[in-house]
VOFI-479959 format. One record per residue: x, y, z of N, C-alpha, C, CB in turn. Coordinates in steps of 0.05 Angstrom, whole numbers, plus 5000, padded with zeros to 4 digits. Glycine has a CB too. Example, Ala and Ser with C-alpha at 12.3 -4.5 7.8 and 13.67 -1.06 7.14 Angstrom:
BEGIN
526448865156524649105156526449345156522649115181
525749555142527349795143525850015157528249885114
//
This chain:
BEGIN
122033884993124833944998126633754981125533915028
129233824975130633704963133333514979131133894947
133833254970135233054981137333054972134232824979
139432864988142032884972142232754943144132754989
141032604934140732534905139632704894139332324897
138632884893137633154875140333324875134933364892
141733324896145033474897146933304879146533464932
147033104878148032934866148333014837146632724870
145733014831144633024795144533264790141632904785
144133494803145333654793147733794790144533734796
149433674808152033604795153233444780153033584806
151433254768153133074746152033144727153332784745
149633334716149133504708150933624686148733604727
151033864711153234104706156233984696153834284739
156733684707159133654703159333564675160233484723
156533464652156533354631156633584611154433164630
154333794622155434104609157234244608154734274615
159334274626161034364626164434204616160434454647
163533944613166233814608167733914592166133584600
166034044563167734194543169834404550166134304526
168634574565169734834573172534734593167135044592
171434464612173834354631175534324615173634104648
176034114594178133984574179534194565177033824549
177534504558180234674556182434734572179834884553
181734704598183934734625186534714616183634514648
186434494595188334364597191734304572186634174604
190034594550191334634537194134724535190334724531
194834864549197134944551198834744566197035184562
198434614579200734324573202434244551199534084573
202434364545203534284511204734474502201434214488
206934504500208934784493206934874462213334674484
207235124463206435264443208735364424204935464454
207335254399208835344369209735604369206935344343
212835644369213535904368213936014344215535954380
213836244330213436444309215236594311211136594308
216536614283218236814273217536894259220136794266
217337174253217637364234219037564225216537444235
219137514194221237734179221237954173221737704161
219338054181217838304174218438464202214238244166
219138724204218838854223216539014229220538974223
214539014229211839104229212139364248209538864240
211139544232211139894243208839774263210040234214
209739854294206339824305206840084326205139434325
203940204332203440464355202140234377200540784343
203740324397203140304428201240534442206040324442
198940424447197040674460197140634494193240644447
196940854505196840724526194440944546200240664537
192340874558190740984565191241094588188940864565
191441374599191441424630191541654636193341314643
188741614644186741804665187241854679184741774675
188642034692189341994719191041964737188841884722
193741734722194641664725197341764744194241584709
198341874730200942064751203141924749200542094787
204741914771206841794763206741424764208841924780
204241434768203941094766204741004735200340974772
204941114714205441054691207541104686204141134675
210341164701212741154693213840874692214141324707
213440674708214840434701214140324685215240274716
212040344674211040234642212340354622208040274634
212540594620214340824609217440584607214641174637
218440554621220340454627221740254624220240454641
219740044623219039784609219239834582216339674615
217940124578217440124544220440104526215840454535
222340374543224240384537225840124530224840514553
225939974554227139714555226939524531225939584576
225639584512223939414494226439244472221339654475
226839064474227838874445228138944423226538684437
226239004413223939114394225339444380220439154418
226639334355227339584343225939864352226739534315
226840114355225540374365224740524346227140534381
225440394317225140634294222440404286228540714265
221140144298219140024287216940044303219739774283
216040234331214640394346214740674351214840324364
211440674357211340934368209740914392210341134348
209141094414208141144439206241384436210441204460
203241324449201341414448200341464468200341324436
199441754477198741704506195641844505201241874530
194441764524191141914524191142024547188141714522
189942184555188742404579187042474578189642624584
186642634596183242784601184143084612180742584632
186343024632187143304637188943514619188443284660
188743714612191143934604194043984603190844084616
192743984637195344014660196543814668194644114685
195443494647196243274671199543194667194042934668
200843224692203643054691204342854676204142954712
203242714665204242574649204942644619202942404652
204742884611205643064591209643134586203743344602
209443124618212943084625214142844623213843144653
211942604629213542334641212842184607211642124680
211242344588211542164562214742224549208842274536
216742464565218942384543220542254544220242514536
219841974574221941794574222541684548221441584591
219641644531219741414503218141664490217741014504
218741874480219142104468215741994456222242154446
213641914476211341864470209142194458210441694499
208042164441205542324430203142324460203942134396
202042554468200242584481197542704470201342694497
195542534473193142734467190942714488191742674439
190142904490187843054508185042994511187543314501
183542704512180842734505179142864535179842414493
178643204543177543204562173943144558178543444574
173043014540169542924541170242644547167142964509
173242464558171442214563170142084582172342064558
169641984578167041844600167441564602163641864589
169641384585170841144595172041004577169140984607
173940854589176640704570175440754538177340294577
173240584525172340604502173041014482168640494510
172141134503171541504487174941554487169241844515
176741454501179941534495180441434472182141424516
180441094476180840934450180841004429179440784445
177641084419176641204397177541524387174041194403
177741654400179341864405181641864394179741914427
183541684408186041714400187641584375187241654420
185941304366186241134339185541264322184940904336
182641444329181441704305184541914296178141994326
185242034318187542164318190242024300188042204347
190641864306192841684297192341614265192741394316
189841474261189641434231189741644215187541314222
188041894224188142214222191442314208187642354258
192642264229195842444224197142194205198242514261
197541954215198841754195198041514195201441724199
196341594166195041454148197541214140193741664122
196040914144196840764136199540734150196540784114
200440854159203340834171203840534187203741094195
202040454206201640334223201040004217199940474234
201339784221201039534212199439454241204039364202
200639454255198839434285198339664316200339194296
196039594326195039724345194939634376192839774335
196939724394197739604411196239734432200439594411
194739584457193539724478195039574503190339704476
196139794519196539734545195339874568198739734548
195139864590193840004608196540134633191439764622
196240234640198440474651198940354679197040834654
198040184683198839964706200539784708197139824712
201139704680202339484669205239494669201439434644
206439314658208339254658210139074637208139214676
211339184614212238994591215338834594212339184564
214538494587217238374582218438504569217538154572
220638474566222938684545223338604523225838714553
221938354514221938254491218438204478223838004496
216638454500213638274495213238544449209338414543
214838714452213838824422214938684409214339104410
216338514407218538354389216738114382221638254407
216038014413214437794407211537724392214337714427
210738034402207738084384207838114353206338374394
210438194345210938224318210737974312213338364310
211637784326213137494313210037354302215337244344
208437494328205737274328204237374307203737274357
205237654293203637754271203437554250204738014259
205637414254206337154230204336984228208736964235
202436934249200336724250197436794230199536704283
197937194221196137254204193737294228195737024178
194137374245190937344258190037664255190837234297
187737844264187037974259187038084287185537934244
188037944313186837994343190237834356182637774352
190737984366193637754388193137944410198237744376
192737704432192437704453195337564466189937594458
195837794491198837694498198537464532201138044505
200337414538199737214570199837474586202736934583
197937454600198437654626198837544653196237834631
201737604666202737504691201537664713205837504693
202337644738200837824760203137944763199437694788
203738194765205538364777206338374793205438514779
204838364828205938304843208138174848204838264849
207637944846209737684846212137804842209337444823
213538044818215638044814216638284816216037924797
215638554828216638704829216238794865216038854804
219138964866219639064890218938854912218239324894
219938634901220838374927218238204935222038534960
215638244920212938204919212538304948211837894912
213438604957211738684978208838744981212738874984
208038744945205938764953202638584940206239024950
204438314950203738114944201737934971206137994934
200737894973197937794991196337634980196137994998
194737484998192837274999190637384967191037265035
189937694973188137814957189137744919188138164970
191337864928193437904897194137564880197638074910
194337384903194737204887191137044879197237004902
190237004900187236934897185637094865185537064930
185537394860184537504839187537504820183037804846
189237414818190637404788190937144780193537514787
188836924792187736734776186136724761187236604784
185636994756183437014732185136974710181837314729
187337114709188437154683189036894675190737344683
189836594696190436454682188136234668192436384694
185236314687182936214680182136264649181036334698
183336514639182636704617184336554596183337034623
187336624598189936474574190136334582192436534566
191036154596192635804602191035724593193335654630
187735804619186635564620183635574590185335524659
184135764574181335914550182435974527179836224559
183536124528184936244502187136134490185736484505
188835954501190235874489188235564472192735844509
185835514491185535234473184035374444183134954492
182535614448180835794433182935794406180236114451
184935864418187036114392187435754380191636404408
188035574392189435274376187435184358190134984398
183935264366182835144356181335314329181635014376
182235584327181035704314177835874323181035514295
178235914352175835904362176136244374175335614387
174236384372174836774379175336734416170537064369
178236844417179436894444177037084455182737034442
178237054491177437214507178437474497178137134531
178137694497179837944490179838164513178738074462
181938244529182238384548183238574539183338284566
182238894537183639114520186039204533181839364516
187439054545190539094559192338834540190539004603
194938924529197038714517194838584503198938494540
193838704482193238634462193038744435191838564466
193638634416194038824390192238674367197538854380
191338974349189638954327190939014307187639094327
190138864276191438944264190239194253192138764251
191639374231190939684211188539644204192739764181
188339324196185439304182183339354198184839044172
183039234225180439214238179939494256180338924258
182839674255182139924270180240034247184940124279
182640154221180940124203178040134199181439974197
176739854200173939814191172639964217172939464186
173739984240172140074267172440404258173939964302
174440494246175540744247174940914264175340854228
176740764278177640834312176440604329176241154327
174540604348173940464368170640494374175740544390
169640224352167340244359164340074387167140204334
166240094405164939994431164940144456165939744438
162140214460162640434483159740404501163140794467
158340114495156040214502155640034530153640184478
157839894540158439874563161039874575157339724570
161439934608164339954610166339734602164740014636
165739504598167739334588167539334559167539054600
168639524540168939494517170139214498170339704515
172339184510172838904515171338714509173138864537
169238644518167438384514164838534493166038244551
165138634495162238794470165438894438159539334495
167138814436169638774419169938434413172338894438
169838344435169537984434167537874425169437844460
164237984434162837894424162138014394161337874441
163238134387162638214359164538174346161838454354
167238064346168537924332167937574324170637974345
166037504338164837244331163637314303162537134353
161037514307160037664286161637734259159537904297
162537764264165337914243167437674235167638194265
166837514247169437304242171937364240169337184219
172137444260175237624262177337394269175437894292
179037314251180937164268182837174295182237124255
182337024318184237164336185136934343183437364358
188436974359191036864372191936944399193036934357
192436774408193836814437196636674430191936644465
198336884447200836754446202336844463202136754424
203236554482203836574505207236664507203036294518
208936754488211036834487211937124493211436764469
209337284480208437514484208237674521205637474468
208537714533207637784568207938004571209137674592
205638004590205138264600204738254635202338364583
205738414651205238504676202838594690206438664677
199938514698198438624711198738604734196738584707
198738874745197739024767195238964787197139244757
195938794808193138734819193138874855192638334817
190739034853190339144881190338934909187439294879
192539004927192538854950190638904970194738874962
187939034961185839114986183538914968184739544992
181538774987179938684975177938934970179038444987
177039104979175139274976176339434942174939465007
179339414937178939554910178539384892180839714902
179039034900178538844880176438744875179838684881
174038854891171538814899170639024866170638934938
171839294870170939444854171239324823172039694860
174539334817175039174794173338944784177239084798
172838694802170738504799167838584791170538384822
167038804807164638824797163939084775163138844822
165739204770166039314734165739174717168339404723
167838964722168438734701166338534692170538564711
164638474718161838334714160138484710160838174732
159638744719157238904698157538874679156839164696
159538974665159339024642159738784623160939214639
160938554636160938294615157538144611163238024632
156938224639153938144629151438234612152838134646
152738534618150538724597152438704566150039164610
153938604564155838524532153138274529160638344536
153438054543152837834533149337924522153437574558
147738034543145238224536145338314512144838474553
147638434504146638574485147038464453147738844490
148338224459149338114431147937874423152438054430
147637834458146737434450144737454425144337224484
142837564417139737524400141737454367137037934400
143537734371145037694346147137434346146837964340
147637294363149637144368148736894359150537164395
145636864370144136644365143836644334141536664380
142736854325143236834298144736704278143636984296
147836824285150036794263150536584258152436894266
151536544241152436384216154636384201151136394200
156436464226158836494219160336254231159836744227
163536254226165836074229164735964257169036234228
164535614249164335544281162135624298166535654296
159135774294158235864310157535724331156835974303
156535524335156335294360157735294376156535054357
160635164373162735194377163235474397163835174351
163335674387163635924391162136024413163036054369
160335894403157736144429158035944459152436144415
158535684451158035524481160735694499158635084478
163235684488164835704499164936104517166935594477
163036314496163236544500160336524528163136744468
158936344523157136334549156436134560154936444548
158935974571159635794580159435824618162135754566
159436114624160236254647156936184662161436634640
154836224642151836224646151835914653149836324619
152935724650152135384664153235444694154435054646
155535614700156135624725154535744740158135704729
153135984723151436134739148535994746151036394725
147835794728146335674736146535464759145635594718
148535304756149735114774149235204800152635094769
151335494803150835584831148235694843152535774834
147135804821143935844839142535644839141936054829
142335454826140435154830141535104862141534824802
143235034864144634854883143935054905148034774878
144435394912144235574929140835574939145435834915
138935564916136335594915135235244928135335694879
136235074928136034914945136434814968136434834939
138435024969140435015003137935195013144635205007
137035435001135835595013132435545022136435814998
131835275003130035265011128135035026129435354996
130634755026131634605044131534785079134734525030
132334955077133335145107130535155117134835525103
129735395099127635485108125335345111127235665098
124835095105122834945106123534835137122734725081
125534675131126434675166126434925190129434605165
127035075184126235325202122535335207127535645182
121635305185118235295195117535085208116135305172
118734855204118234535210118434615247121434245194
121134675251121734765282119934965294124634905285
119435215279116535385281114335255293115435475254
113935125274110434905283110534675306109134685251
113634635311113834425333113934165323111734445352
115434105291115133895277118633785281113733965245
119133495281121633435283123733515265121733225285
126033535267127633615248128733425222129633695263
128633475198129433255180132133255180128433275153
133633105193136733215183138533165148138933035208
136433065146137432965114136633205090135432625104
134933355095134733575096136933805098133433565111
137933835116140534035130141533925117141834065160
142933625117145533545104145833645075145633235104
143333535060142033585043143933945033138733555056
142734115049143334365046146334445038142634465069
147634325063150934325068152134265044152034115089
151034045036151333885012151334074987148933665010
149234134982149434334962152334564951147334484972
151734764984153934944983156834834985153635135004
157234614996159534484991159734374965159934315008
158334294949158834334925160234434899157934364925
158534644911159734954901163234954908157935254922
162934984926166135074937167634794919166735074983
166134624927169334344906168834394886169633934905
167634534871168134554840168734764839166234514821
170235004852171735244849174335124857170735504865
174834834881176934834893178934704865176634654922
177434524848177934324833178734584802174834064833
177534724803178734994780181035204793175735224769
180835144822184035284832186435064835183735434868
185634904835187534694839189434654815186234434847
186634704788188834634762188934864753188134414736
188835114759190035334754192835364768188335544759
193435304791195035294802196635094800194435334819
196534944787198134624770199434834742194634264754
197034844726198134904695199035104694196334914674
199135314711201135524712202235624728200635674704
203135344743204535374770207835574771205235034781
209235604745211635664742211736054741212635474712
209836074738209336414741208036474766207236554718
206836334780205736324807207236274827204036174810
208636624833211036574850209136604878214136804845
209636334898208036294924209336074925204636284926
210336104963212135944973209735634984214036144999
210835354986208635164984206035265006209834844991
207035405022204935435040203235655036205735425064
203535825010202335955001200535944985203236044998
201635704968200135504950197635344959201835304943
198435204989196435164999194035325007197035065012
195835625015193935765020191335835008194735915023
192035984980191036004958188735744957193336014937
190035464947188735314947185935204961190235234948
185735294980183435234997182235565004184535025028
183935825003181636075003180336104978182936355008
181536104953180136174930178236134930180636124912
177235844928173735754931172236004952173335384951
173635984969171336134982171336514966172236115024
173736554968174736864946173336824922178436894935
173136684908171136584883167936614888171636264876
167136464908163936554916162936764925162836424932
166036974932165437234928163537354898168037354929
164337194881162137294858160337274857162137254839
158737084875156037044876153737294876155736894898
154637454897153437764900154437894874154637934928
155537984875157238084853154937964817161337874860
155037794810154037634789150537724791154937264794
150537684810147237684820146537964815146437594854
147338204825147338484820147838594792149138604836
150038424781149938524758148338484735151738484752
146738234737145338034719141638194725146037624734
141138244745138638464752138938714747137738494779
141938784751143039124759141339294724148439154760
141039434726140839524698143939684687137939734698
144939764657146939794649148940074664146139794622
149939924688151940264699154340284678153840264739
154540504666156740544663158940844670156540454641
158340814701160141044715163040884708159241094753
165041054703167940984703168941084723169341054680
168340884753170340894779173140894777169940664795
174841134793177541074791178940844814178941364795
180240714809182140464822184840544836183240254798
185040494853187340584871188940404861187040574903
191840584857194240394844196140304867196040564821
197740124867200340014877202640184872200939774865
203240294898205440424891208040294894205540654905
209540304877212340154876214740304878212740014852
216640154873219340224883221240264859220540014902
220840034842223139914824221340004797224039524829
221739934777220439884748221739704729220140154734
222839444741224539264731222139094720226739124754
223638964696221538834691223138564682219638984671
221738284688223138024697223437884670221337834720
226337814665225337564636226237314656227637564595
225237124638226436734641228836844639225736424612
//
C-alpha cells in the first residue's frame, strides 16, 4: 500500500512536469500589443447551423452591428434542411445560404461551403471567418480580426467571453455556466495567448476564428473530418504544416454556454472524444516532425496527458490503499489509518490542483467574469469538484473507440441580442 510520502512525490512530480504549461497561466498579465491595419481585407463570415432556428438571429444581429466596413464582408450560411427557416432570417445581413443535406458533422458543412465559396469567388476573399450560430460578435470583433491580419499569421484566434454573463440580465447564468466557461479562459488567457507570444501553434477552436485564402486554399475547402472535433485534428496538423498562428485578445467573441449540467455533460464529452482520438491519430506523426519548435510544441499540445496521468496515479492509489483495507477488516486484521489518510490524501490532491488552476483563472481574467464576490467564491471551491467531473468523461473517451455521432445541443433561449463593448 501506498503512504503519504508516495502522495507527496507524486505530486512534486507532476508539479516539476507541469511547471512549463503553469508559467503559461500567466501570460496575459501583460497588456497585449495592439495592431493596426491598413488594409481592409475582403473576408467571408461562415456560419454553421443545423438546426438552428431562430437561435441564430442574434448573431445575425451582432453581425449587422459590425464596425467593420459592409462592402469588406460577406455572410455565409450552411444547412442541411431545404425548408430550414433560416433561409428568411439570413436577410437580416443579406447572408448567402447553402444546403449541405449529406452532412454528418461541423467538418462536411465546412468543406462544403469553402468548396462553394472558392468555387463562385475565386480569390475574392483574403480571409475565412468561422462562427457558430450560438455566438455572439463584439461590434468591433471584424475590424479587429482585420487589424490582427497585420501580425501576418496564417491562423487568428479571437478571446472568447461566456455569454451568459451579459446578455438578458445573465438570467441565464448559474453555478453550471460560470464553472464550464472557464475553459475558455484555460484555453486564451491562460494557453494561447503565451503560445501566439511565443511563436508556439495555438489551441484552435473552429468558432471566432479565421484562416487566411492561403490555407483554405491548400485544404481546398476543409480537410478534417475524421473526428468530431475537427478543430484539434486542424491544430494538430498545423504543427505539421507549420502554420503560423495568433491569438488576439482584442478580437471577442460571445459563447453560449448551456445552464443544465446534463447538456454540458454532453458538450464535454464530444469535446474529449474527439480531442483524444485527434491526439491518437497524429501523435506517431507528431513525434516525428521536424518542424518549427517541435519540442516546444508537442509538450504544450499534450501537456493535458501529465494531468491525466497525475489523476489516475493518485486515484489508482486511493483505490488501492481502500481496498486493501477493506480486506484487512474482511480477515479481522487492524485498521492502518495511515493508509485511509493516505487515500484522502491522494484525492484531495487532486481537487487542490484544480482549486489552484480555478483560482488563477479566476484572478487573470477576473474583469470578464461577471460574478458577484460570493459567486466568486462559489465557483472557487465548486469547480474542482465540476472539473473531476472529467475524470469519467476522459476515462471513456481514452478506451471509447472513435464516435463520431453529431448530437444536437439544446440552445439558450434569449430575449435581447445586444451585444456588450468596454
Amino acid at each position: 500500500m501506498f503512504g503519504l510520502n508516495t502522495v507527496l512525490f507524486v505530486c512534486a512530480i507532476f508539479a516539476v512536469l507541469y511547471a512549463p504549461r503553469a508559467f503559461a497561466w500567466f501570460a496575459s498579465l501583460f497588456p497585449q500589443k495592439r495592431l493596426y491595419n491598413d488594409k481592409k481585407n475582403k473576408l467571408a463570415l461562415f456560419i454553421p447551423a443545423r438546426n438552428e432556428g431562430k437561435n441564430i438571429i442574434p448573431l445575425l444581429e451582432s453581425i449587422k452591428a459590425q464596425s467593420y466596413d459592409a462592402d469588406c464582408f460577406d455572410t455565409f450560411i450552411a444547412v442541411k434542411d431545404p425548408e430550414d427557416p433560416v433561409y428568411e432570417y439570413a436577410k437580416i445581413v443579406n447572408a448567402e445560404v447553402y444546403c449541405d443535406v449529406t452532412q454528418t458533422c461541423k467538418g462536411d458543412c465546412t468543406d462544403y461551403t469553402f468548396k462553394k465559396i472558392l468555387e463562385k469567388y475565386p480569390k475574392k476573399y483574403d480571409g475565412f471567418i468561422i462562427v457558430d450560430a450560438d455566438c455572439l460578435l463584439e461590434k468591433t470583433f471584424l475590424e479587429e480580426m482585420n487589424n490582427a491580419m497585420a501580425s501576418g499569421a496564417d491562423v487568428i484566434n479571437a478571446k472568447k467571453r461566456v455569454r451568459n454573463y451579459y446578455q438578458d440580465g445573465g438570467k441565464n447564468s448559474n453555478l453550471v455556466t460560470a464553472c464550464n466557461g472557464l475553459i475558455w479562459t484555460f484555453m486564451d488567457d491562460m494557453g494561447n495567448r503565451f503560445r501566439s507570444d511565443h511563436n508556439l501553434t495555438t489551441m484552435t477552436v473552429t468558432t471566432g476564428i479565421l484562416f487566411t485564402r492561403k490555407v483554405v486554399e491548400e485544404m481546398n475547402g476543409w480537410s478534417y473530418r475524421k473526428t468530431l472535433t475537427e478543430d484539434m485534428e486542424f491544430c494538430h496538423d498545423s504543427i505539421l504544416k507549420n502554420r503560423k498562428c495568433f491569438y488576439y485578445s482584442y478580437a471577442m467573441i460571445y459563447m453560449e454556454e448551456a445552464p443544465s449540467l446534463a447538456e454540458t455533460n454532453k458538450r464535454r464529452s464530444r469535446w474529449m472524444h474527439g480531442l483524444t482520438h485527434s491526439n491518437y491519430i497524429y501523435f506517431a506523426d507528431l513525434i516525428k516532425n521536424r518542424q518549427n519548435k517541435p519540442v516546444v510544441n508537442f509538450y504544450f499540445m499534450f501537456s493535458l496527458w501529465l494531468v491525466y496521468l497525475f489523476v489516475a496515479t493518485l486515484l489508482g492509489m486511493a483505490a488501492i490503499n481502500l481496498v486493501c483495507t477493506a480486506l484487512a477488516i474482511g480477515f479481522g486484521e487492524p485498521v492502518n489509518w495511515e493508509y485511509l489518510v493516505s487515500a484522502g490524501a491522494a484525492v484531495f490532491a487532486i481537487y487542490a490542483a484544480f482549486f489552484i488552476l480555478t483560482a488563477v483563472a479566476l484572478f487573470v481574467d477576473r474583469k470578464d467574469i461577471k460574478l458577484t464576490k460570493l459567486g466568486f467564491l462559489a465557483v472557487l471551491f465548486v469547480h474542482p469538484v465540476f472539473y473531476m467531473g472529467y475524470i469519467p468523461i476522459v476515462a471513456k473517451a481514452i478506451v471509447s473507440k472513435n464516435d463520431k455521432q453529431w448530437d444536437a445541443i439544446a440552445r439558450v433561449q434569449t430575449d435581447s441580442s445586444e451585444v456588450f463593448s468596454e
